[in-house]
C-alpha positions as CSV (number, residue, x, y, z in Angstrom):
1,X,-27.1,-135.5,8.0
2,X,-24.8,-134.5,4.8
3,X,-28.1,-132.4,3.9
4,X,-28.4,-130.7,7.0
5,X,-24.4,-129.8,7.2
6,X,-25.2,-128.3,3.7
7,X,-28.1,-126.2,4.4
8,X,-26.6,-124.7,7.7
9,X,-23.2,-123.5,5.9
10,X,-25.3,-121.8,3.0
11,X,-27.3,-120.1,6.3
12,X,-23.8,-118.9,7.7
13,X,-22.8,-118.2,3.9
14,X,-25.5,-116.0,3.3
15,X,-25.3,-114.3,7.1
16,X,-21.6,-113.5,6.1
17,X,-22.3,-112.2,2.5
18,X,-24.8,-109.8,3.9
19,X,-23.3,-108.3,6.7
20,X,-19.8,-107.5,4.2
21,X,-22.3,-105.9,2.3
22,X,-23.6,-103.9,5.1
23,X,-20.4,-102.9,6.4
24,X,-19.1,-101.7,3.0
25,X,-22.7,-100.1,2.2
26,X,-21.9,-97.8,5.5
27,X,-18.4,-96.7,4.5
28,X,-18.9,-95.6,1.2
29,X,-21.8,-93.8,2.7
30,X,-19.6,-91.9,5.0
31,X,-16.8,-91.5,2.6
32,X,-19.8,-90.0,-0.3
33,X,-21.0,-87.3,2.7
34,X,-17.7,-86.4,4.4
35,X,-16.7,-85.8,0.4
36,X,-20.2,-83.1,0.1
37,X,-19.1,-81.8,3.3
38,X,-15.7,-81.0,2.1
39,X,-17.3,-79.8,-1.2
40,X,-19.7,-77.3,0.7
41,X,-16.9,-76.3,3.0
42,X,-14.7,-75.6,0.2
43,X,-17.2,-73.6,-2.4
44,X,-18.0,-71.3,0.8
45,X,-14.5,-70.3,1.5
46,X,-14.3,-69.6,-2.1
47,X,-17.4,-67.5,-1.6
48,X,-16.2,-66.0,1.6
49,X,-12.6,-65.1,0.1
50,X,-15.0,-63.1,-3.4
51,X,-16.8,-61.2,-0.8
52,X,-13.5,-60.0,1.8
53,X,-11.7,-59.2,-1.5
54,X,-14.7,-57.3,-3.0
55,X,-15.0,-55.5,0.5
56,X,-11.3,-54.8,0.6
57,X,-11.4,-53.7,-3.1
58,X,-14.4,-51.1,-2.5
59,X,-12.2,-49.6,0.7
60,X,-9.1,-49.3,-0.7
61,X,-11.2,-47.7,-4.2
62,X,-13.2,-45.3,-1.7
63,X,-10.0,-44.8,0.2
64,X,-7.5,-43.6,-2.8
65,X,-10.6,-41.2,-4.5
66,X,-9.9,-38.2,-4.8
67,X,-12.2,-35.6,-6.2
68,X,-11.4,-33.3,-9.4
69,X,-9.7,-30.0,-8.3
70,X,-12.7,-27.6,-9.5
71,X,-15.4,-30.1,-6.8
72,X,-12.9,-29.6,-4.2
73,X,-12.9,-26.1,-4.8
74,X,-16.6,-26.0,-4.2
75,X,-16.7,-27.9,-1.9
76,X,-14.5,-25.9,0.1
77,X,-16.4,-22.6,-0.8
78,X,-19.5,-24.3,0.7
79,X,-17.8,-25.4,3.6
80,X,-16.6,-21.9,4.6
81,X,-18.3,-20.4,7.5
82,X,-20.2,-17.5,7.2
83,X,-18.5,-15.3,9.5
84,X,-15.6,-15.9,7.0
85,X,-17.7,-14.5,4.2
86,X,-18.5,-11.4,5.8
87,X,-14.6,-10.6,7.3
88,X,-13.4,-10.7,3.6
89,X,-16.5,-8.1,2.5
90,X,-15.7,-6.2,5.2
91,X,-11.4,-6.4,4.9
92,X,-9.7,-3.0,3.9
93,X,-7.7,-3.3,1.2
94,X,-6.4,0.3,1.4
95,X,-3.9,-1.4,3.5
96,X,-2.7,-3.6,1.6
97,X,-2.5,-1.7,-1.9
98,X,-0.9,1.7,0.2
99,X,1.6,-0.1,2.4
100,X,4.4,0.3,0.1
101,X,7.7,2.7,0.6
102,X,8.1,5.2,-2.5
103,X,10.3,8.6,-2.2
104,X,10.0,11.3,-4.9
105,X,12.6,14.4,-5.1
106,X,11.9,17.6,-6.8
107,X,15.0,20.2,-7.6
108,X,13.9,23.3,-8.5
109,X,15.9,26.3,-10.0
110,X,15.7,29.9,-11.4
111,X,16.7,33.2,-12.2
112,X,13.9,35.3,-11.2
113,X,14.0,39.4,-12.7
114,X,11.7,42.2,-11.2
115,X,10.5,45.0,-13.3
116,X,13.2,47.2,-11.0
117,X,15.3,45.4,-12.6
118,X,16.7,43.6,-9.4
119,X,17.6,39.9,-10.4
120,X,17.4,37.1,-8.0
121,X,18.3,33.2,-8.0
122,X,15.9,31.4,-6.5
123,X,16.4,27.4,-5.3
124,X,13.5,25.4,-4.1
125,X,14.0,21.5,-3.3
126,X,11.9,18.9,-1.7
127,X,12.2,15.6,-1.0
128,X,9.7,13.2,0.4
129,X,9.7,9.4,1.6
130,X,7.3,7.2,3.1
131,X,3.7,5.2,2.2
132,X,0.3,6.5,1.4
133,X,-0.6,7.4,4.6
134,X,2.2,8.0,6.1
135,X,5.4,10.3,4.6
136,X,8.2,12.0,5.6
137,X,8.7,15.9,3.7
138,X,11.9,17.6,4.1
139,X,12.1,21.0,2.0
140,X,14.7,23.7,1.4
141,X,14.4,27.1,0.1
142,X,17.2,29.4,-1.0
143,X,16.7,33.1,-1.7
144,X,19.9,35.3,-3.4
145,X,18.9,38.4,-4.3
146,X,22.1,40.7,-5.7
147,X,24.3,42.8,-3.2
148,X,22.8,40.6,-0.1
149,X,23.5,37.5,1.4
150,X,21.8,34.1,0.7
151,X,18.5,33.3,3.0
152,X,17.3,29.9,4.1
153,X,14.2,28.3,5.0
154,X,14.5,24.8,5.9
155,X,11.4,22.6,7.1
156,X,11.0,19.1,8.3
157,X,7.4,17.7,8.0
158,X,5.3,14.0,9.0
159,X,2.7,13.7,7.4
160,X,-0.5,11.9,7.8
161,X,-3.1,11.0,5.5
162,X,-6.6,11.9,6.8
163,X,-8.8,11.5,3.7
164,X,-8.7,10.9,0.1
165,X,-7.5,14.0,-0.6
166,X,-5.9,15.7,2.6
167,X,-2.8,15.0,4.4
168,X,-2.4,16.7,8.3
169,X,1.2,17.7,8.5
170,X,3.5,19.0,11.2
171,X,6.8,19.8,11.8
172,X,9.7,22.2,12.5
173,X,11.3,25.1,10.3
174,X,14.4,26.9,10.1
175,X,14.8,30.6,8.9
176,X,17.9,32.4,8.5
177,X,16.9,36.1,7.2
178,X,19.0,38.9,6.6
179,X,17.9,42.1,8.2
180,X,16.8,45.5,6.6
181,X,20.0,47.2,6.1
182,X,22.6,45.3,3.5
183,X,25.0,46.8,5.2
184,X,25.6,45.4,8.6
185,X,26.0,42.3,7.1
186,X,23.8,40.8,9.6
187,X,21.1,38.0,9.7
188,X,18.3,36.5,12.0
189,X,17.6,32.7,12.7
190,X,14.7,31.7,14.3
191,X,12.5,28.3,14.6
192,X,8.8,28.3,14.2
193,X,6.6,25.0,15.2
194,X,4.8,23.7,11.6
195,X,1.2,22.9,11.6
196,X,-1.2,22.8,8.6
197,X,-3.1,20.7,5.7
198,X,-1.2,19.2,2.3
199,X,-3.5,18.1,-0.7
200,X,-5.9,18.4,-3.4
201,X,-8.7,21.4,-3.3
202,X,-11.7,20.8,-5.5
203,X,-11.2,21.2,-9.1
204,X,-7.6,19.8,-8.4
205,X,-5.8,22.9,-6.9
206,X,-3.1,21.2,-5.0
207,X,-2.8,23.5,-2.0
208,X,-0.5,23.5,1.0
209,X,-1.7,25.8,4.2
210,X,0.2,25.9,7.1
211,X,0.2,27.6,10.1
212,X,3.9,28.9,12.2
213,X,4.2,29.4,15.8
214,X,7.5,30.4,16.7
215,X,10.5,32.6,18.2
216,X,10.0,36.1,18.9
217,X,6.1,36.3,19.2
218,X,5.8,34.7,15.6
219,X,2.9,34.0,14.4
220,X,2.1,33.6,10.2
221,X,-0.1,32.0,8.2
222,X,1.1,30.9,4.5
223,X,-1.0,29.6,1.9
224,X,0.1,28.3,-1.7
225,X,-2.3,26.7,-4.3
226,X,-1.9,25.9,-8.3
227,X,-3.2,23.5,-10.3
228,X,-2.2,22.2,-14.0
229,X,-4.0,23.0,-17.3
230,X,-2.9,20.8,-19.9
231,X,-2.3,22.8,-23.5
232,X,-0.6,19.1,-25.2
233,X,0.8,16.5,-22.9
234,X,3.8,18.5,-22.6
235,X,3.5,21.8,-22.8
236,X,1.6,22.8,-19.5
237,X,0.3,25.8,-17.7
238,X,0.3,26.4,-14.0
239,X,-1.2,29.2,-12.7
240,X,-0.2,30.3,-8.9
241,X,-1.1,31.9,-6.1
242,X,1.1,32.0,-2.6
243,X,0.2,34.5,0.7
244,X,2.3,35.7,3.6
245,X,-0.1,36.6,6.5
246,X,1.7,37.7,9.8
247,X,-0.4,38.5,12.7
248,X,2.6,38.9,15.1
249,X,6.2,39.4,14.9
250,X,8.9,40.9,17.8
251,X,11.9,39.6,15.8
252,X,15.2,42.3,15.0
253,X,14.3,41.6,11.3
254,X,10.2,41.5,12.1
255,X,7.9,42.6,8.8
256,X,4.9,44.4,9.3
257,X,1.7,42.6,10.3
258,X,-1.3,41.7,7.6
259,X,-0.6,40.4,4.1
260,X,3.2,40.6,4.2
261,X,3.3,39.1,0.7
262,X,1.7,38.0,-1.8
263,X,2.5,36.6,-5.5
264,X,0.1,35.9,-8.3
265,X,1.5,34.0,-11.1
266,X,1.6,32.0,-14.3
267,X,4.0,29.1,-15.2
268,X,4.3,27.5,-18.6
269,X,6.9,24.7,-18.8
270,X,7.5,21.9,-21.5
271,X,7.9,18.4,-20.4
272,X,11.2,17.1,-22.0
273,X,10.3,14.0,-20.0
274,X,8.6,13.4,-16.9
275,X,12.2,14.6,-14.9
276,X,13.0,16.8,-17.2
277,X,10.9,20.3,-17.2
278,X,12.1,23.7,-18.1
279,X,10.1,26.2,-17.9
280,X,9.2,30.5,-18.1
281,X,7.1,32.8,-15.5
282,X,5.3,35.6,-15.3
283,X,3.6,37.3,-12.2
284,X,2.9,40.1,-9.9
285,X,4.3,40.5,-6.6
286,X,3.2,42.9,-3.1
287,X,5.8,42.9,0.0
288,X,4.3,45.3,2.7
289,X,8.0,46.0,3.8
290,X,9.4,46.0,7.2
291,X,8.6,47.3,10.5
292,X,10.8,49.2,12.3
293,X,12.8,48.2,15.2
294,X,16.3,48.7,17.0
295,X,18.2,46.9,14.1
296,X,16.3,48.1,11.1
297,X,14.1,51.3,9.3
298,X,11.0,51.1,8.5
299,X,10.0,50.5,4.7
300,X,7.7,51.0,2.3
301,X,5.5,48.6,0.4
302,X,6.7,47.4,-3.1
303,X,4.8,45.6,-6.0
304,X,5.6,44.7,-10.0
305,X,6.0,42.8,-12.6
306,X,8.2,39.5,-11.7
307,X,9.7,37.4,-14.6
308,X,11.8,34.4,-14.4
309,X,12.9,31.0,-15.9
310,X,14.0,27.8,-14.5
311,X,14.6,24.3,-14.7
312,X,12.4,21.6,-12.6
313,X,14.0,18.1,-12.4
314,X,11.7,15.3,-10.8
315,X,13.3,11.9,-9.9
């Protein structure tokens, strides 16, 4: 009986005994895997927090680039369309290198002596403002010849460039003219419409012709041409040639019709400085004289020897 009490508590011993082990053999299993999972869990978030940082590092590197200046350049060249390309071959730049406002003024005075030993001051001024293409001329002529009173010849000219080397002008003049006899003291004015051509002839004869359409049945043509020929840079010869062609005239103080005058000329002058130019002339002069009317005789033609010298200032 002892025996038996014995054996069955060893039995329930050993039942015991191997059921705690059981129990703890479980929970250290769970505890070693929820430990891996954690683990796992763990090195992934590591590996996912690498790969968003690497990502974000890439965009905000790809983000800040910026290429060197000269790329950019090209790459904006290549990126310009091709209609661009041919606008800018085909831009006129006259524009934009003529477009400026300049003004030039030319005084020009002189004693002027005929071979009849008449002696004459003579003033000629101009006075131009405006752009390449486009100018404003305003010139005044004053003619004192001794024992008569002082003529005038005032113009007002626009002027418009047509080609390299012609301008179109037209305008408005004013003439005041004394008449045939000194004696009556008496003088003409008259208007004439301005139209003609300003510029450079070939082989560089700057020419003005012009063409006047005015008061009493006026109607003249006028044509003036020299050109430079260089001895030194400063001393300079100009010869000159200027014609006075009426083809009708009813004036009080009218001049006879076909060349009314005419002057052939040489001018030598020494630069002192580019507005600074005195200078001596020699020429020949025709005047075909004046028709007669109820205020005036008519004259003769006259011709000689002119000589003169004069000052030119250019600013």
């Amino acid at each position: 009986m002892h025996i038996t009490n014995l054996f069955v508590k060893s039995v329930l011993s050993s039942a015991l005994t191997l059921s705690s082990l059981s129990i703890f053999a479980a929970a250290s299993s769970d505890h070693t895997s929820h430990a891996e999972h954690q683990h796992h869990s763990g090195h992934h978030a590591m590996q996912n927090m690498a790969y968003n940082h690497s990502q974000h590092t890439g965009t905000a590197d790809a983000s800040s680039y910026q290429p060197p200046p000269k790329l950019l350049h090209q790459q904006q060249v290549l990126s310009t369309p091709q209609n661009s390309v041919s606008s800018a071959s085909e831009h006129d730049h006259r524009k934009e290198h003529g477009a400026q406002i300049y003004s030039q003024i030319i005084l020009d005075q002189k004693w002027q002596h005929s071979s009849e030993r008449n002696g004459a001051f003579k003033s000629k001024n101009q006075a131009r403002v405006g752009t390449d293409e486009n100018k404003i001329f305003l010139k005044l002529e004053a003619d004192k010849h001794e024992s008569h009173q002082a003529e005038y010849d005032a113009k007002v000219l626009y002027s418009r460039n047509i080609s390299d080397f012609w301008d179109v002008q037209t305008g408005v003049r004013y003439r005041q003219e004394n008449l045939a006899e000194p004696a009556t003291q008496r003088q003409n004015e008259r208007f004439d419409a301005v139209f003609g051509l300003h510029g450079l002839a070939p082989y560089f004869f700057e020419t003005d012709a012009h063409v006047y359409v005015g008061e009493d049945d006026f109607v003249g043509l006028k044509l003036e041409t020299e050109r430079d020929l260089l001895l030194t840079q400063k001393l300079i010869m100009q010869p000159f040639v200027e014609l006075d062609v009426i083809l009708n005239d009813q004036a009080a103080n009218a001049k006879k019709t076909g060349l009314s005058h005419a002057t052939l000329g040489l001018e030598t002058r020494y630069e002192l400085s580019k507005k600074l130019m005195p200078y001596l002339e020699v020429g020949y002069e025709y005047s075909k004289g004046n028709q007669q009317t109820a205020w005036q005789q008519s004259s003769d033609s006259e011709k000689g020897w002119i000589y003169g010298a004069g000052l030119r200032i250019m600013f």
